[in-house]
Kinemage of the C-alpha trace (Angstrom):
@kinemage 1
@onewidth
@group {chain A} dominant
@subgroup {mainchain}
@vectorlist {calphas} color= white
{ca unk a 1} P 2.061 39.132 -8.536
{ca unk a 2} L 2.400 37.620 -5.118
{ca unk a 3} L 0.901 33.823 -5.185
{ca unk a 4} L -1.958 32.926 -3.378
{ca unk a 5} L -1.060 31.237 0.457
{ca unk a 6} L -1.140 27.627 0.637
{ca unk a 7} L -3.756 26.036 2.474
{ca unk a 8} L -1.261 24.816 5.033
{ca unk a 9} L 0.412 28.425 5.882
{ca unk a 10} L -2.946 29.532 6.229
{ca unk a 11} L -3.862 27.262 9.175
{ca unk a 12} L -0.591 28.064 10.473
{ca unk a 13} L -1.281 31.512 10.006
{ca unk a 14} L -4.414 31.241 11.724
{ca unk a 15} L -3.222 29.795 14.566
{ca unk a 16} L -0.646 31.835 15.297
{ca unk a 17} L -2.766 34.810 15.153
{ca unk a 18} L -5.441 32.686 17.762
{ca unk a 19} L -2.367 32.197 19.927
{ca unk a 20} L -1.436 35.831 19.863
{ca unk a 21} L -5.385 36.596 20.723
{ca unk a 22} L -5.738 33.787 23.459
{ca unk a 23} L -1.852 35.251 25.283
{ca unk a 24} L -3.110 39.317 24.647
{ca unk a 25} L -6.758 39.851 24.549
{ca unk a 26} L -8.775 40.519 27.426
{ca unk a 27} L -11.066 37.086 28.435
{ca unk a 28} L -14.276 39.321 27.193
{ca unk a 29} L -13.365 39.693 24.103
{ca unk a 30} L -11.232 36.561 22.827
{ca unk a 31} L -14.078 35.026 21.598
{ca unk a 32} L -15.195 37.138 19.226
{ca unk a 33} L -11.502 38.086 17.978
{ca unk a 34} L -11.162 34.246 17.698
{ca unk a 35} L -14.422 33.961 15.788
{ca unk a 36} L -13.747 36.786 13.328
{ca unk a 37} L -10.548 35.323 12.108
{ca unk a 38} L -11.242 31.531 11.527
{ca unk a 39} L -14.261 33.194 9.233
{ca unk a 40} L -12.110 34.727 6.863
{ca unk a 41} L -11.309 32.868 3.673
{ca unk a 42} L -7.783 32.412 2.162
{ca unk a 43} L -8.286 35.753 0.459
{ca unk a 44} L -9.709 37.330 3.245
{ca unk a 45} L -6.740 36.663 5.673
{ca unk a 46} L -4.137 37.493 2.655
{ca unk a 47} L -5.251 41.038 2.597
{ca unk a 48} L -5.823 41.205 6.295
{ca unk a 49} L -2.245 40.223 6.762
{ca unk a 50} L -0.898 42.618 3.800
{ca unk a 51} L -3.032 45.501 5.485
{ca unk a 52} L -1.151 45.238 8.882
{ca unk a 53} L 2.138 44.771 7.265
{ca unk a 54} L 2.602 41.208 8.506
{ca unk a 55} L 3.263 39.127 5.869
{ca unk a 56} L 5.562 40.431 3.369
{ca unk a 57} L 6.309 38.709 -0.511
{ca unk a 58} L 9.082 36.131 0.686
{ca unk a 59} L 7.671 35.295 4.444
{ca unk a 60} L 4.190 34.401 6.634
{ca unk a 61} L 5.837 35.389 9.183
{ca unk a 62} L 3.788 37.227 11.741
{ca unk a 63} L 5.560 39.293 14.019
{ca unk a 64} L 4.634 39.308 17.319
{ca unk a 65} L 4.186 42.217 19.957
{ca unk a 66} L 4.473 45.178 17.608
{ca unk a 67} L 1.808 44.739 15.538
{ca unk a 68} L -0.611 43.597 18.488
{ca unk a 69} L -2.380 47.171 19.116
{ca unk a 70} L -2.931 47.389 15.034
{ca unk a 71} L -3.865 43.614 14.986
{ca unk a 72} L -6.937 44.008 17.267
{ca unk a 73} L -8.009 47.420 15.436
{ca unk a 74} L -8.021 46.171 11.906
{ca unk a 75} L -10.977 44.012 10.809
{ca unk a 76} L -13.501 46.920 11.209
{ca unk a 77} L -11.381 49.524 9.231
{ca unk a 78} L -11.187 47.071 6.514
{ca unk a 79} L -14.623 46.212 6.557
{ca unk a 80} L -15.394 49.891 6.580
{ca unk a 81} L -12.870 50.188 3.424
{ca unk a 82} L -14.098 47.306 1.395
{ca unk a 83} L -10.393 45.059 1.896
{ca unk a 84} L -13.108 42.713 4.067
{ca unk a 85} L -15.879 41.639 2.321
{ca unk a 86} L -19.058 42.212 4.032
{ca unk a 87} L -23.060 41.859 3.812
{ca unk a 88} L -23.711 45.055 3.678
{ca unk a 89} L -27.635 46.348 4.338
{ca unk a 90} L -27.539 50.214 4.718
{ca unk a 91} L -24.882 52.937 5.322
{ca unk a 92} L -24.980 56.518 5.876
{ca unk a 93} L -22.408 59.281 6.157
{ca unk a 94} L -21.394 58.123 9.538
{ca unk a 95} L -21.552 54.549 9.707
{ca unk a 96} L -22.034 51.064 7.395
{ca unk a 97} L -24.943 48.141 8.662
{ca unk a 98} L -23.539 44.982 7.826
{ca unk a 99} L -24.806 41.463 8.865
{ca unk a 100} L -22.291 39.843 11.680
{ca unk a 101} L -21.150 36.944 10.542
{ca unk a 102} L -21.098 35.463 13.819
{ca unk a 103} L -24.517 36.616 15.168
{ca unk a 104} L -26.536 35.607 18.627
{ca unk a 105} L -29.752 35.299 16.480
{ca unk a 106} L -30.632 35.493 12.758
{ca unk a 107} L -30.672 39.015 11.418
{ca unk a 108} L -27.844 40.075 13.751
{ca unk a 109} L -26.568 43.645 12.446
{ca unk a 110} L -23.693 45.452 13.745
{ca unk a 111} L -22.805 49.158 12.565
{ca unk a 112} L -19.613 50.268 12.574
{ca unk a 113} L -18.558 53.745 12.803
{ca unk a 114} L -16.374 55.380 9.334
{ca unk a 115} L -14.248 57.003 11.829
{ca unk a 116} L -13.114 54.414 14.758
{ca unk a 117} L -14.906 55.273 17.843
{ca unk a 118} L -12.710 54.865 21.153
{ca unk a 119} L -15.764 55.366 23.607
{ca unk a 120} L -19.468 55.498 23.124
{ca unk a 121} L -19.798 58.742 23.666
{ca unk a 122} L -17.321 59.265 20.386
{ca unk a 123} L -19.925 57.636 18.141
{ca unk a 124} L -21.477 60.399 15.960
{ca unk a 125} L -25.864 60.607 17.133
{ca unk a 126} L -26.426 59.784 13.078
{ca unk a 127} L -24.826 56.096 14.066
{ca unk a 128} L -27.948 55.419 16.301
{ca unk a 129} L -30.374 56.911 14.194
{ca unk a 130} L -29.123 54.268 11.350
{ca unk a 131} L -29.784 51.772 13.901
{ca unk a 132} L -33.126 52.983 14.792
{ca unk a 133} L -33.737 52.445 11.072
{ca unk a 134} L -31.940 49.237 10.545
{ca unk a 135} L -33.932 48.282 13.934
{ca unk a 136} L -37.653 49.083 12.592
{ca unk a 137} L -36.704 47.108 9.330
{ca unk a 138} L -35.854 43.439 10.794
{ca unk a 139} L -38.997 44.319 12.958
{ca unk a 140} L -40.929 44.522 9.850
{ca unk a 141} L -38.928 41.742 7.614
{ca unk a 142} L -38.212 39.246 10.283
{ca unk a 143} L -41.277 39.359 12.577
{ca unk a 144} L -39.035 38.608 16.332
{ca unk a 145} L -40.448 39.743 19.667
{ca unk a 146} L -38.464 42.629 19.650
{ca unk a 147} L -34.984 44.461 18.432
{ca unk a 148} L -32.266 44.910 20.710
{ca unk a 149} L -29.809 48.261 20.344
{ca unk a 150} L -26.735 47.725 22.304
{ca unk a 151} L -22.895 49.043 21.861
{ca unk a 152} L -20.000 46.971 22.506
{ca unk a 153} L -16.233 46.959 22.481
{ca unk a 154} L -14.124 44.511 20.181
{ca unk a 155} L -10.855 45.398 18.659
{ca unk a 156} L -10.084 48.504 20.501
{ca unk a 157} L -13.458 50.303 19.109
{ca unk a 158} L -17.000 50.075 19.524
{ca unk a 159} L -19.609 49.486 17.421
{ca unk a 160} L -23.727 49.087 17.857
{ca unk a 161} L -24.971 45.741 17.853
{ca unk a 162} L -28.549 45.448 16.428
{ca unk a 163} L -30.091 42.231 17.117
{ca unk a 164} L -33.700 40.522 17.116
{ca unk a 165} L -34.613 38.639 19.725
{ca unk a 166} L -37.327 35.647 18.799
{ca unk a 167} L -36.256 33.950 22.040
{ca unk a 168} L -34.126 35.568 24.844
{ca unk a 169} L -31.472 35.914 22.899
{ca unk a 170} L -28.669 38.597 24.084
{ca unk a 171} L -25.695 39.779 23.606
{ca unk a 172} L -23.991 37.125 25.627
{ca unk a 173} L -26.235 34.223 24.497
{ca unk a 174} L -23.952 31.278 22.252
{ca unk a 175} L -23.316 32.578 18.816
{ca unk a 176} L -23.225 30.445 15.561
{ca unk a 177} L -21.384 31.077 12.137
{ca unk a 178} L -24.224 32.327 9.374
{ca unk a 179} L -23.144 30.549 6.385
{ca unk a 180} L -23.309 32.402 2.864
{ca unk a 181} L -26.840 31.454 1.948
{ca unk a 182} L -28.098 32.563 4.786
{ca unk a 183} L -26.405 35.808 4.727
{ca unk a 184} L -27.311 36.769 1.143
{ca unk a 185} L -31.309 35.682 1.897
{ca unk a 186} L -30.953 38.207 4.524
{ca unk a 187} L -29.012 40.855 2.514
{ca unk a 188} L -32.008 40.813 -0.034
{ca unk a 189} L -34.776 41.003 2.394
{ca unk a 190} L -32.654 43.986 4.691
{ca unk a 191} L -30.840 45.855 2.126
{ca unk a 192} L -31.339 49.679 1.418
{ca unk a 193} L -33.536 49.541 -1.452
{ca unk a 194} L -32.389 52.424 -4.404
{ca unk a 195} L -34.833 53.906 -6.401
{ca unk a 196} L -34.226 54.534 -9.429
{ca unk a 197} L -35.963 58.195 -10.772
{ca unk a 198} L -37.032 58.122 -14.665
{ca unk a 199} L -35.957 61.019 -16.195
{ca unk a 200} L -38.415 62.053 -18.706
């Protein structure tokens, strides 16, 4: 069993993948990239790494322009496979909802499509309809002015951003990091409800 990184390599770790981001990523998108891995917890980043094949047992090592491409790719195929933990509030065969953990305004939803989507027009019509749904529910649960449906690119893939606006909040507007609390009230109050059928 491989031990746990020390709190020190994972800084280190961390910073060397923020370098990598700040010397390859286009300006638009650093942010975000940025944002995404500073969130991630020790576990988090382990498995990230292990995914992409840069760390191995012996070494933190991260190697550098190889694994770029892969690097900017891989947080949304692990969320989408459950080796990133996420708040997840509905799904369907095309696409999970889950709660961005850096979000423009509270309720901030982005849906990611199963199969990585290169251009908008690759994202499957089922995608929207989920956020049509996931849109009419933080209408009704969180009372804003109105929900915002809007695609984006991050990673090397787009996904559909689904965000209230109480405000004039947009897509470009500061974001802040949702702590756990938060995101669990709003898992409970968002989340795809199952019923349960009583067989008699």
């Amino acid at each position: 069993m491989v031990k746990m990184l020390p709190e020190e390599q994972i800084a280190q770790i961390k910073q060397q993948l923020i370098q990598q981001i700040d010397s390859t990523f286009p300006e638009d998108k650093k942010e975000f990239a940025k944002q995404q891995i500073e969130a991630m917890n020790s576990e988090q980043l382990e498995e990230f790494l292990k995914q992409n094949k840069l760390i191995k047992t012996q070494t933190t090592q991260v190697p550098q322009t190889q694994q770029e491409p892969q690097t900017q790719q891989s947080i949304f195929r692990n969320i989408v496979s459950g080796q990133i933990s996420s708040s997840k509030i509905d799904e369907n065969k095309y696409a999970i909802a889950v709660l961005e953990i850096n979000p423009v305004s509270k309720g901030h939803t982005i849906l990611i499509p199963k199969q990585e989507a290169t251009s908008v027009e690759k994202i499957p019509q089922p995608v929207f309809s989920l956020a049509k749904k996931v849109s009419k529910k933080i209408k009704s649960k969180l009372k804003p002015k109105e929900v915002k449906i809007s695609s984006s690119n991050a990673f090397g893939e787009f996904i559909i951003n689904v965000f209230p606006v109480y405000e004039n909040e947009s897509l470009n507007s500061q974001r802040y990091h949702a702590d756990e609390t938060e995101l669990q009230e709003l898992q409970r109050k968002l989340e795809k409800k199952t019923i349960k059928k009583i067989i008699k």
